[in-house]
C-alpha positions, 0 to 999 in steps of 0.5 A: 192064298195061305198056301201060296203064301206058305210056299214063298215064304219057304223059297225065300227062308231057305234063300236067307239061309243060304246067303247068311250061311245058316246065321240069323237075320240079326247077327248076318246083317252085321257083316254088310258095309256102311255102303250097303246098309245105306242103299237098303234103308233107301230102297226101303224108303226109310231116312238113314242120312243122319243116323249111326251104324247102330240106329241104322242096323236097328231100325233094319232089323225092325223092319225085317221083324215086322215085315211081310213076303214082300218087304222080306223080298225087297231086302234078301234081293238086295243083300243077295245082289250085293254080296255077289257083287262085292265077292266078285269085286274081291276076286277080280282085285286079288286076280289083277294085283297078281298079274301085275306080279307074274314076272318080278320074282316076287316072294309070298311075304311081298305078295301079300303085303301088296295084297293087304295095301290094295283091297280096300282100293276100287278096282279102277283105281289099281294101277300096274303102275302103283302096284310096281311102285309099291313093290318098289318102295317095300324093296327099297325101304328093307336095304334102307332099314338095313343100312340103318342097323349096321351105320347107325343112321336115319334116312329122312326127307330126300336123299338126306341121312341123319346121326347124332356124334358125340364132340367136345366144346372147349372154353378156357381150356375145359372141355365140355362133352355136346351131342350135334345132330348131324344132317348130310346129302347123299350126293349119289341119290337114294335110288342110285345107291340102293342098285350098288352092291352092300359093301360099296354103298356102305363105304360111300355112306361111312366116307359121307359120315366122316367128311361132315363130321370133319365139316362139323369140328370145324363149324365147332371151332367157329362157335367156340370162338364167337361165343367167347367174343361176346362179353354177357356170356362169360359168366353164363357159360360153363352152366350153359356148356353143361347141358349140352350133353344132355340132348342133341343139338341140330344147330349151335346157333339155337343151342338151348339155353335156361329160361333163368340165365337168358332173363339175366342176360336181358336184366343186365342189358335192358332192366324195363324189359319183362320175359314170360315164357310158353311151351315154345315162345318167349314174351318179351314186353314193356310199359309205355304211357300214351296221352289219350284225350288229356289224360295219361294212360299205361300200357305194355306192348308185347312181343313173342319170340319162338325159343330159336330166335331168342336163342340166335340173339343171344350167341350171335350178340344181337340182342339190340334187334330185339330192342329195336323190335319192341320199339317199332311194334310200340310205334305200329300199336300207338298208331293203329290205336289212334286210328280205332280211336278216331273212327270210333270218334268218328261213327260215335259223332256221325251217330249224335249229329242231329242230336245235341251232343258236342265232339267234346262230350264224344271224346269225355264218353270214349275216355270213361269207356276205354280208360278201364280196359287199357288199365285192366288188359295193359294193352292198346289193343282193343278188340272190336266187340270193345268198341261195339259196347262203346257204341252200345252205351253211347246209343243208349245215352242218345236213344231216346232223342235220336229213336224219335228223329231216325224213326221219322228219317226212316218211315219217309225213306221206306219205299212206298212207291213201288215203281221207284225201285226199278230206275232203269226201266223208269228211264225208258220209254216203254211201249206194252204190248199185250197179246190176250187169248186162251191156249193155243191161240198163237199169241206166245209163238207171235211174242218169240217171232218178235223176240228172234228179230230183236237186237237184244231180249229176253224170255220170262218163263213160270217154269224151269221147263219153259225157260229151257225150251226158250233157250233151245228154240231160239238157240236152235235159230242161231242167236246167241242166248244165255239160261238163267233159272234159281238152280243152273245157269249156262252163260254165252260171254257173246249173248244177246238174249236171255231165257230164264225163269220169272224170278231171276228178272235182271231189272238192271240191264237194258234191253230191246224186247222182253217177253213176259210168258203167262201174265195172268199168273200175276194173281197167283197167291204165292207167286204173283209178286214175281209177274208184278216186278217183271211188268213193272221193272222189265227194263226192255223198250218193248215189253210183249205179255202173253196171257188169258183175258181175266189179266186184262183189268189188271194190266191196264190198271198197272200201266195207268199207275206207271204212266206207260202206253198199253196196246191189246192185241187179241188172239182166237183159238186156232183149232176147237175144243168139243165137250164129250157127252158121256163119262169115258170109263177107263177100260175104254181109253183112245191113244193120245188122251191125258188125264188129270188128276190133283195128288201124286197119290192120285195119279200113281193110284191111276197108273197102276190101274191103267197100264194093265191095258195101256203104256202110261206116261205120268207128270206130277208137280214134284217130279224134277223138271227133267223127268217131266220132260222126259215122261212128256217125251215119252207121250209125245214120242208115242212110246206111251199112249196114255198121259196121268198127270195133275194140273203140272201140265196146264203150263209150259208142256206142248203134247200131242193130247187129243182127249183131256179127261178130268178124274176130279172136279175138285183139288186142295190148294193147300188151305181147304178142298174146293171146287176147280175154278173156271179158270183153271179148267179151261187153262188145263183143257186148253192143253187138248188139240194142239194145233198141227196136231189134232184137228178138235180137242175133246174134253170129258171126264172119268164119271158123271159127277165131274163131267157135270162139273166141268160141262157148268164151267167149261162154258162160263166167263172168266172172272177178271183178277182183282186188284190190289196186286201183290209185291214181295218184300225186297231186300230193301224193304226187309233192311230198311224195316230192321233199321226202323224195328232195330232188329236182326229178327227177320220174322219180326220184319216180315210180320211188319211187312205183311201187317203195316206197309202201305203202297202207292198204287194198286199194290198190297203186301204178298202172301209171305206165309211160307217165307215167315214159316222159314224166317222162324228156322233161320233167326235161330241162328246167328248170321247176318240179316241178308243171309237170313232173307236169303235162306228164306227165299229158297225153294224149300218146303217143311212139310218134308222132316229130311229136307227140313233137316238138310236146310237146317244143315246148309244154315248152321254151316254158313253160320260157322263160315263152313265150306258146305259140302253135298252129301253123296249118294251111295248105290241106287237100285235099278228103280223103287220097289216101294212107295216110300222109295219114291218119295225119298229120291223126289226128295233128294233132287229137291235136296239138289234144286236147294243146293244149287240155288243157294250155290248162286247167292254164296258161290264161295260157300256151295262148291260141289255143283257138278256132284249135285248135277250128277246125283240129280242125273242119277236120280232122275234115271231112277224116278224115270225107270221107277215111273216107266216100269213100277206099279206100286201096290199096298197090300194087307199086312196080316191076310196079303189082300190087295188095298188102294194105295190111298187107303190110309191103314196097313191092314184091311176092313175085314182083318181090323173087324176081325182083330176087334171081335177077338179084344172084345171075346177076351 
């Protein structure tokens, strides 16, 4: 073994020197782009989305440091393919550019000027075209350049030139010297006049030159005459003229003029006016009084000019304007001031109007409030955070009267009759049929045959699958059906059906049939309010369930609370289920069995084992819908004889199974491991011999002890579902309870909700455990209480550090009303080399399902929905072609034996012991 090792290790050595031409792993690792050193820290299954270049680089040494043969392999394969690529990349661009040039007569000065412009551009982005254009661009701009030298001019904008000319200004007979900046179109157009000989388009430009110099003399003249027309000027105008030869002038009638001589000009036209002056603008301002609730109050409105207007006013004798200007503005700011007024007035008198408070004390609690800003600020503006305090103080002065009186309003106006909050449906006379049987008893496929012959309907699936498969079958029948699920919607404007996941219920649009799929899921802790709003809200005339029998109580229990009739239909299994009498070890497995285990880990640990002698497709619960799908085709296609998956197969996948074997008997369900429930072993077995498909269905397990196991349970009754039902706290709800706790604080609200609300009827407060645990992430930060109810709705789980960090990311960018952009996936290997690597892309298509499903609650705000869908694609291909042809191994790290991928440590039992005898001998 040590010798194969050695031998190895040799190969990839003399691999790495080759590669990094004789340099060290640490310096060579430096010459690799941003891009490369990404995809590396993701095969690796390390998080490098938030670090830096340098953070990134370090933790890639230490792992090359620490590394074994393989980990050393994964990264020198990587590398290598990478180099190769990109010197291939470089070639291919440096060949193309060339052949682009081949007939220009090109010298080697342009050529590598279009080299230098092109290389960092991707190759399909290299256009003979762009190419020619910029060799045509560097031509031009070098005849330009020259024109510029020999007439002292610039070109700028489109076929415009630019000069300074020196000329004289003339008032009482004096000359004063002005530099104008002139601007001329060349009439012929640049491209023209660059094809002419030198000597002509030099000609063409000096004539050009010289006819707008005339135009300009002439435009002098103008200008001399005006400007001594206006009367306020005279005394101002020889220490004006002076600085005119001082910087160019582009426009006479913006020509500049001292701060200090302009607020004379003002002065002796109008002395209650004030100027101020910034960078590039002059405050213009003066006082008003304005009577505001009896009382006498002075303010300044204030106006800013940009330099030019204020200097146009001035040689154009129109100052007046300006005047004219502050007036209106005073007008526009009393009025929009005693508008705010009254509002204030308004919200302030509806605020005390149960409490005894008169409209003349309102007015006494504004004037106290206002009068001192208006005073210190000199201004009629007032923000809206002013009027915010004022409400503030005023509901402190009134709180105590009007906390007992709203508190009482507010307790009677919370919706405790849960019923109430679905009108449409109450408005119905709805008949409830429930079709009651195990699976594969036909009970569903009676429901959709019912829902394929309705004028209008729609399908309530427990999973993204389903609800898919729904919209395909029945669009497969020629009706026209809309997909609605948290994460895609696809949307015929004809539709008459609807086919989408349980909690997109839309209870306001009134329909012929609903078919609410698996019922009894009403009982499950997390979900179960979702199946309670459905059966109460479906707002259909015929409402259809389908589910096992221990829903049966229940439902019944629900209908008598909603007065509404109930009819049981009862549904037998088609085909029958056989118990296996001995354990199937897994060297003896037949073609078309399952097996079903509890963790991701399980399964993976399973596969490895078994597709030494078997083609295995895998399911597991945190694999996107779409490679479950894709893995069960593979099952039910035949292209895989054997079938790993946890309990994600118990609903929503019909498969070709003929044995379901159990690996355990027993799970985590997320508070403490415990023994599989009647229930939940037939609802798995139930997946074996599918009707059309197999004629009986055989059911065993993998030892003796879980076969034992099922045998007890197989067999036993199941327990009815135990009132009361749980129901989720609505946005009602949550806005109401903040009314009544005047608070922002979502935790706050839910802890109230959970702890104190009451209902009518069999209902209690549902299990809001993981809805609190986010409420706590999104109260620190500052957005809006429906917001914040929002984000706590998302399908998002903590116990993942990158999706935690993500969802933070996606909050605070609301927060500052940022447009949230996805984060792009550099190159993805052809699929993952370690476990690790497996687990970070399950947890970048979970990063996907959030960002669509927050694009359906802020669609201004969540816009790159096609590069989400497209890296979830990628993804999905990766995860797939990872599960089809990877089996993970995890191996001692200091002796190479092979460990379970279970095995909590990276070394061995025997190398451990080995390491504590040498502590102890020292």
């Amino acid at each position: 073994m040590a010798k194969k090792k050695r031998k190895h290790l040799i190969k990839l050595n003399n691999k790495i020197k080759s590669m990094f031409q004789n340099k060290p792993f640490d310096s060579a690792i430096l010459d690799f782009s941003d891009e490369t050193l990404y995809g590396l820290m993701f095969v690796l299954g390390l998080d490098g989305n938030s670090l830096e270049q340098k953070d990134i680089i370090k933790q890639i040494r230490r792992v090359w440091s620490e590394g074994d043969y393989q980990t050393r392999k994964v990264i020198v394969d990587f590398l290598h393919d990478q180099a190769k690529e990109s010197k291939a990349k470089l070639k291919g661009k440096v060949d193309l550019i060339l052949s682009f040039l081949e007939d220009k007569d090109t010298t080697p000065q342009e050529d590598e000027a279009l080299l230098v412009e092109f290389m960092d551009k991707k190759a399909n982005k290299i256009t003979k075209e762009k190419v020619l254009n910029r060799l045509f661009y560097m031509r031009m701009q070098k005849i330009l350049d020259n024109f510029t030298k020999e007439l002292n001019i610039e070109f700028v904008g489109a076929d415009i030139i630019r000069f300074n000319q020196g000329f004289y200004l003339f008032y009482s007979d004096t000359p004063y010297p002005a530099i104008l900046e002139i601007e001329a179109k060349v009439e012929v157009g640049l491209n023209n006049l660059i094809r002419l000989e030198h000597k002509e388009a030099v000609e063409i430009l000096l004539q050009l030159k010289n006819q707008v110099v005339k135009d300009k003399t002439e435009e002098l003249m103008d200008f001399e005459q005006n400007m001594s027309n206006v009367s306020y000027l005279k005394e101002f105008l020889p220490d004006i003229l002076s600085q005119f030869s001082k910087i160019p002038i582009s426009n006479l009638y913006h020509a500049p003029i001292e701060f200090r001589i302009i607020k004379q000009i003002f002065k002796a036209q109008h002395n209650k006016l004030k100027l101020s002056k910034n960078y590039n603008t002059i405050t213009i301002s003066k006082s008003y009084e304005i009577e505001l609730f009896g009382e006498s109050l002075e303010y300044e409105v204030s106006l800013n000019y940009e330099k030019d207007i204020i200097y146009g006013s001035i040689w154009t004798n129109n100052i007046k304007q300006i005047r004219a200007d502050i007036k209106d503005n005073n007008e526009s700011v009393k009025g929009n001031f005693y508008q705010y007024i009254d509002i204030l007035k308004e919200e302030m008198v509806q605020n005390a109007q149960y409490v005894n408070y008169s409209l003349e004390e309102v007015e006494k609690f504004i004037i106290r409030l206002i009068k001192p800003v208006i005073i210190g600020n000199k201004s009629l503006y007032l923000k809206q955070k002013i009027a915010n305090r004022v409400l503030y103080y005023f509901s402190e002065e009134i709180k105590e009267i009007k906390a007992k009186q709203s508190r009482q309003e507010l307790l009677a106006k919370t919706i405790r009759d849960f019923k109430k909050l679905f009108p449409v449906a109450r408005s119905l006379n709805r008949e409830i049929i429930f079709n009651v049987g195990p699976t594969n008893s036909g009970k569903t496929y009676h429901a959709m045959q019912e829902l394929k012959q309705a004028s209008s309907g729609a399908y309530l699936a427990p999973l993204r699958l389903l609800a898919l498969e729904g919209y395909e079958n029945l669009k497969e029948e020629g009706i026209s059906i809309s997909l609605i699920t948290g994460e895609e919607e696809i949307i015929d404007e004809d539709s008459t059906h609807i086919s989408s996941t349980i909690e997109m219920l839309n209870s306001d649009i009134e329909l012929d049939v609903c078919v609410i799929d698996e019922i009894q899921m009403i009982g499950d802790r997390d979900r179960g309010w979702a199946w309670a709003n459905a059966l109460i809200g479906a707002p259909a005339k015929k409402v259809i369930l389908t589910g096992s029998n221990d829903a049966l109580s229940v439902v019944q229990e629900i209908c008598e609370y909603l007065g509404e009739p109930l009819k049981v239909v009862h549904f037998e299994r088609i085909n029958p289920l056989s118990l296996l009498k001995k354990p199937t070890p897994i060297q003896k497995l037949e073609p078309n069995t399952a097996i079903v285990t509890f963790s991701r880990k399980d399964v993976l640990a399973l596969k490895s084992q078994i597709s030494q002698n078997y083609s295995v497709s895998v399911v597991y619960g945190n694999l996107s819908p779409e490679v479950r799908r894709e893995e069960a085709k593979r099952f039910r296609e035949g292209k895989s004889e054997i079938l790993i998956a946890t309990d994600a197969i118990a609903m929503g996948l019909n498969l070709p199974i003929k044995t379901l074997l159990f690996a355990r008997d027993n799970k985590f369900d997320g508070f403490q491991r415990r023994e599989l429930t009647t229930s939940e072993i037939l609802q798995i077995s139930g997946r074996a011999g599918r009707y059309g498909l197999h004629e009986n269905g055989y059911i065993g397990a993998l030892d003796s002890a879980t076969l034992q196991t099922i045998k007890n349970k197989f067999k036993g009754t199941l327990k009815p579902l135990q009132l009361p039902i749980d129901v989720m706290a609505s946005m009602e709800h949550v806005l109401l309870i903040g009314e009544i706790l005047e608070t922002n604080n979502l935790y706050n609200i839910l802890e109230f909700f959970a702890l104190n609300m009451e209902f009518e009827g069999p209902f209690v407060a549902a299990n809001i455990d993981s809805m609190m645990e986010l409420s706590k992430i999104v109260d620190e930060y500052d957005i809006d209480l429906r917001v914040k109810y929002q984000f706590a709705c998302a399908p998002v789980s903590l116990v993942s550090p990158y999706l935690e960090k993500v969802y933070r990311r996606y909050i605070r960018q609301i927060e500052l009303n940022e447009v949230v952009p996805f984060s792009t996936l550099g190159k993805l290997p052809k699929k993952a080399v370690t476990y690790q690597a497996l687990l970070n892309a399950e947890d970048r298509v979970k990063e996907v399902s959030l960002y669509l499903w927050l694009s359906f609650k802020f669609g201004d705000k969540f816009l790159d929905i096609e590069l989400a869908k497209q890296t979830r694609d990628r993804l999905n291909s990766y995860i797939e072609k990872t599960l089809r042809e990877s089996n993970f191994e995890k191996y001692c790290r200091i002796c190479g034996v092979n460990l379970s991928l279970n095995y909590r440590f990276s070394i061995c039992d025997n190398c451990h012991n080995k390491m504590k005898m040498r502590r102890r001998k020292r």
